[in-house]
Every structure is written in C-alpha cells, then in structure tokens.
N, C-alpha and C positions, 0 to 999 in steps of 0.2 A: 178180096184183096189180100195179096201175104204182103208179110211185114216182117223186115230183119231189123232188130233194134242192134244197136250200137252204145253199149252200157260203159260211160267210161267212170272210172273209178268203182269197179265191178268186184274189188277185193274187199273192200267194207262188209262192215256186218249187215248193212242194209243193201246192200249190191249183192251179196253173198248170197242172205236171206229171201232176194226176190227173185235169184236166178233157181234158188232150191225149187219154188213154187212155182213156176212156170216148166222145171224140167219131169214135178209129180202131179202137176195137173198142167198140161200145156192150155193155151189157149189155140184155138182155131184158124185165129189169122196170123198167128205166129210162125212161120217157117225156119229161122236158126235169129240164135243170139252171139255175135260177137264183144266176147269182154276183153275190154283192157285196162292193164293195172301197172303196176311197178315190175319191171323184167325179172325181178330175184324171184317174183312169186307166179308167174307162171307155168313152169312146171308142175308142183304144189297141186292150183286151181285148174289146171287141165288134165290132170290124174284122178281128181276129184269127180269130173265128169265125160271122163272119156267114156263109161258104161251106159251112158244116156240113151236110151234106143225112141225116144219119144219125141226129141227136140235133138237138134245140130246146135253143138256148143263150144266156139272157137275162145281159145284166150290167147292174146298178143301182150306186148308190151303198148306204152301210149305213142311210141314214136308209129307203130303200125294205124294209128287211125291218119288213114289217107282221103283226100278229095272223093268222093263217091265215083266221079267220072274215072277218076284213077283207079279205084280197086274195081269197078264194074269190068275192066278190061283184064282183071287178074283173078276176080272170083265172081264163079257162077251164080253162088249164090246172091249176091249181089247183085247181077244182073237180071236175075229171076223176080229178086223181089219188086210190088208196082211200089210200096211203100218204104222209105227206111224215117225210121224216130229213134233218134238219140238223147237218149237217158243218160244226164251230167250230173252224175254224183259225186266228180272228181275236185274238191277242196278238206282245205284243212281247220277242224272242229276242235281240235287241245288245245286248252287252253294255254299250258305248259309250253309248246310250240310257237303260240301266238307269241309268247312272252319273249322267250327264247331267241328265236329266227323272225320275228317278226317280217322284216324286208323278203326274206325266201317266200314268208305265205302271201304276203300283197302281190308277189310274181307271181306263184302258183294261181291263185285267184282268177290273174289274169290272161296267162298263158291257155288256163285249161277252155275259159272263152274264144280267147284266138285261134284256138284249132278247129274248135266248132263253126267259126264264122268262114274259116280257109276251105271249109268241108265242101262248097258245092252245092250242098243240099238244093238251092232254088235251080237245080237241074231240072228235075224231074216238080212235077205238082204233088202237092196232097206230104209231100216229107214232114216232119214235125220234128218239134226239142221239147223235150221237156229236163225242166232244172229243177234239181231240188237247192233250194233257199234259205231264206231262216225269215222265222214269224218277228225274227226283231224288227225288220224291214219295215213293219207296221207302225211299231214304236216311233221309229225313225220320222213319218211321214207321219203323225202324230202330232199332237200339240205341246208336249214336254219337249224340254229341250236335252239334245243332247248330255251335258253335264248331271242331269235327272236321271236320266235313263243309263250310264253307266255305273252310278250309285261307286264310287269310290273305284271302282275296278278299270279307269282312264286308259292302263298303258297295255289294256288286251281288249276290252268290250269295243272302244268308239276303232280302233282300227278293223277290227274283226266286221262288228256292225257295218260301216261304209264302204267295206274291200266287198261284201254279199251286195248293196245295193248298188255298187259298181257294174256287178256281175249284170245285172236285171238291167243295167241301163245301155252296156256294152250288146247285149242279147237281143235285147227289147229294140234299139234301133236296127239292129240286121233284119228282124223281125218286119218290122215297115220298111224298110230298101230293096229286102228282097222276097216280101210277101209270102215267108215263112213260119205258119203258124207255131207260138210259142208258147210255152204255159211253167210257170213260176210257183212250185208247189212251195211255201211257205212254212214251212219245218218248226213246230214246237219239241221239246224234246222227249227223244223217243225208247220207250224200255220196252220191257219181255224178251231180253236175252240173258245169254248165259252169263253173258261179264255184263250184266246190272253192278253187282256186287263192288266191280272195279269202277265204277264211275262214277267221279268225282260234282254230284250233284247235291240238289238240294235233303231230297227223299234220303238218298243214305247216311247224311248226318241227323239226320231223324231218328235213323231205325238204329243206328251207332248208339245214342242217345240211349232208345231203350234198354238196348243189350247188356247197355254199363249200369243197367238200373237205377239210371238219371231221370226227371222230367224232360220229359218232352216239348221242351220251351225255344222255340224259335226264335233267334234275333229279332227276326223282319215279318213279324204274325202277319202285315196288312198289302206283303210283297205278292202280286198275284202270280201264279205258274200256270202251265198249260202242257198238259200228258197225254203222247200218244201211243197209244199200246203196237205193238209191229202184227201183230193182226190184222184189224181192224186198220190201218196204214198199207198193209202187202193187198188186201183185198183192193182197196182205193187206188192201187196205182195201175194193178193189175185193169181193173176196168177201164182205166184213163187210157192205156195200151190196144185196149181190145175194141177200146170206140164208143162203148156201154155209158159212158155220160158226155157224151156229145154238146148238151147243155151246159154242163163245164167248161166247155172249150170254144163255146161259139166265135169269141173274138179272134183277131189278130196277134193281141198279146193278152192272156190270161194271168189272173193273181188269185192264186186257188189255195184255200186252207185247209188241212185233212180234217179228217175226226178226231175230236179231243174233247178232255176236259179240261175245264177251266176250273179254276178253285186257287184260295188264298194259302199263301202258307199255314197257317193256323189252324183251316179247316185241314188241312192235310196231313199237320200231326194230330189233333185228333183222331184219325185214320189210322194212325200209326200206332196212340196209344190205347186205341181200345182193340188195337190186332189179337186175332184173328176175326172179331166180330165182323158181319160184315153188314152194309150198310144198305138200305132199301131208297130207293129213287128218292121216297117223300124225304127220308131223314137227309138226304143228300141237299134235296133244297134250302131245306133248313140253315143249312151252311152254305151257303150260295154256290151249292158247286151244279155246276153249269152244262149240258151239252154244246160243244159247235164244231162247226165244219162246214164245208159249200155243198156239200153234196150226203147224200144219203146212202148208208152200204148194208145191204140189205147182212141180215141176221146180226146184228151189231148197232142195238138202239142202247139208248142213255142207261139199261139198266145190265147189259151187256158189259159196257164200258166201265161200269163201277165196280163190275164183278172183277174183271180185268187187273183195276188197279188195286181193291184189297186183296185178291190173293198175291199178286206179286210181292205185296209188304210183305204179307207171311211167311213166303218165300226169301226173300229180304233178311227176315229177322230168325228164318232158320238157317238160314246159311252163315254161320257164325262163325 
C-alpha cells in the first residue's frame, strides 16, 4: 500500500526534523510527502529539498491543502496513492503569542481542524490523521482542577490547555461520523535541537543557574516534567506512518503518548548540577525518574533515554 502523507504545519522544527528522516531513510510505503506551511516560506523549504532523489517532496502554502477528491483530479500523485495520512502539526506553542494574540491562536487552533475535516478523507478507506497534541490534555481530564493545573500562569496555560482539547474533540467526532481513523499523539516537551539553547523552558533556567555559578535551586523541586528527546520521538512517528505499531492504533480514535521521561523538577537539577556526570538507570530510580510511553521503539530503552538527556545538559551548559 503507498502512502502520501499531507504534513501540514511542515516548517516546524518537528515537521522539518521528520521530513529530514524520511527523505535519508525513506520508508517503503511512503511514495511523496506534501508539506504545507506559511507562503513566505516555501521557496526556502522547497530549495531545501528540491535534490531529493529518494522521496517526491512537494511544498505549498496551507490555502493549497484541498479536498482529496479535488487534488486527486489535479495530481497524480494523489491519485496513485491507495492511502493518504495527514500529519497536523499545524498550531501555535509560544507562549509569548499565546499571551499576545491570544484570539488569532484559539482561531488558528481551530481553523487548522476545519480544513482537515473539509478534506474528504472518508473518500477513499484505510485514510488516517494523526495530531500531534499536548500531554497537558491528560491534566485536563485528570482530577485537579483547572486553576491547580495552571499554577499562576491563568491568562496563557488554561486557554492554550482547552484550545488543544478542543482540537481532539473537533477531530475526534469527525472520527466517529465519518469512520476515519484518528490518533492524538500527546506531546511532552521536546529537545535535541539546535535552538534548545533558545527555549524558554524549565531545563534552561537550570543550566542558566549553573553557568552564573549559582545553586541549582528550583522554585517548584516537587513540579513534575516529562522530556522527549526528537530521536527517540522521529523514530515513534515514523513507525506510526509506516504501520509498524498497529497495536497503537487499533481503535477509532487513539490517545497515544511518545517515549519520555518522567522526572520532578528537583531530580532534574540534580542532572544538571552534577553535569557532565552521567547517570546509570539504577541512580536514575533513585530519584524517581521514570520511563513511559504507549509503545516500545526499538534501540531506545530507559537507559538510552537518560543518556539522551545528560548529554544534552552538557550541551546546554557548553553553549554559553
């Protein structure tokens, strides 16, 4: 069975990063990927990969993703393929933005779902969505209440939070209307890139911390985090793509969580402040840090993952 995925929001560093891997190791049931992103930057990301000889890799703006039935009658490739999965990476994660334009990103949000739903898909069988998410979702549907769960940060977390489980509920019924398998990848947050350095999380006021030859003293020691390296993430999607955890997917609407760890603020500066050491599975326990995820991605077990994240501290704390 080939497969044209339809990656929208494909300019990201995680849409970036997964089309890199798919155009230097294709998958087999892959035939081409169409991405679309913001028009200014298509030239750019289609310069980028116009020397692809291994994978066909189209970039549009987002007004070009059309009904399937419509572009089948304008590209081959689309009518070739028996499958199309579209991969929605297309939302907004600044928090600055949030704050900012709030109303534009509850549109955005929404908008980037209605295109997906206008899409057709329940044409042909076997089409698929997959969304990426946010693991807050869980919080949500938790037993803390809201006002817990934004911890002081009211006028960007709780609209950010319910604009994502909007998404999944907008999604999730087209899903059962029109018996379109759906799957809701659940997003902790995600490093091992270049601009780590530039992002405004927990881990960089940490390593900040060290740099100025400060303690390593967190606010919130008993605040828990959850870190997914983009390895170990690119491998996990890549398979969800190629069919390879099927078990993942069996239902109608899936709620799927990558590989990660889990671990408290506190154990994490420790991480930080005895960098470069690095830390072996057993010591890891010690400090409750945790493996999870729904699924298993082969060469990338619990002690893989820890390696993952002390070097990237050191990384971290040498880029100064």
């Amino acid at each position: 069975m080939t497969v044209k995925v339809h990656l929208l929001g494909g300019s990201g560093r995680i849409g970036r990063a997964l089309v890199d891997s798919l155009v230097a190791q294709p998958l087999s049931n892959v035939s081409a990927i169409q991405i679309y992103c913001d028009s200014t930057k298509v030239s750019d990301i289609q310069a980028h990969y116009s020397s692809s000889m291994s994978l066909r890799v189209k970039v549009s703006g987002y007004s070009a993703f059309k009904p399937i039935s419509e572009s089948s009658q304008l590209d081959s490739e689309a009518l070739d393929a028996s499958k199309h999965i579209v991969l929605n990476l297309r939302g907004t994660n600044n928090k600055q933005q949030w704050l900012n334009q709030p109303l534009d990103s509850l549109e955005l949000h929404t908008r980037s779902c209605r295109a997906i739903i206008d899409a057709d898909l329940w044409i042909k069988a076997g089409n698929e969505i997959i969304h990426l998410s946010s693991l807050l979702c869980d919080l949500i549907e938790g037993p803390r209440s809201l006002d817990d769960i934004c911890e002081g940060q009211e006028s960007y977390r709780r609209p950010y939070m319910v604009s994502r489980l909007h998404q999944e509920m907008i999604l999730s019924a087209n899903a059962y209307k029109n018996s379109i398998r759906t799957s809701f990848l659940r997003m902790p947050a995600v490093y091992g890139f270049k601009d780590d350095p530039l992002s405004p999380w927990v881990l960089n006021s940490l390593c900040k911390a060290k740099l100025l030859g400060q303690r390593v003293d967190p606010r919130h020691p008993d605040r828990i985090v959850y870190l997914s390296h983009r390895d170990p993430l690119l491998a996990w999607i890549r398979s969800l793509i190629a069919g390879s955890t099927h078990y993942a997917k069996k239902l109608m609407v899936n709620y799927l969580r990558p590989p990660m760890l889990r671990l408290s603020v506190s154990a994490l500066a420790i991480l930080v402040q005895e960098s470069p050491r690095l830390f072996s599975p057993t010591e890891a326990r010690k400090l409750s840090i945790t493996f999870e995820g729904d699924t298993a991605i082969a060469n990338y077990d619990f002690d893989s993952h820890l390696t993952l994240l002390t070097t990237s501290i050191s990384g971290l704390l040498a880029n100064d």
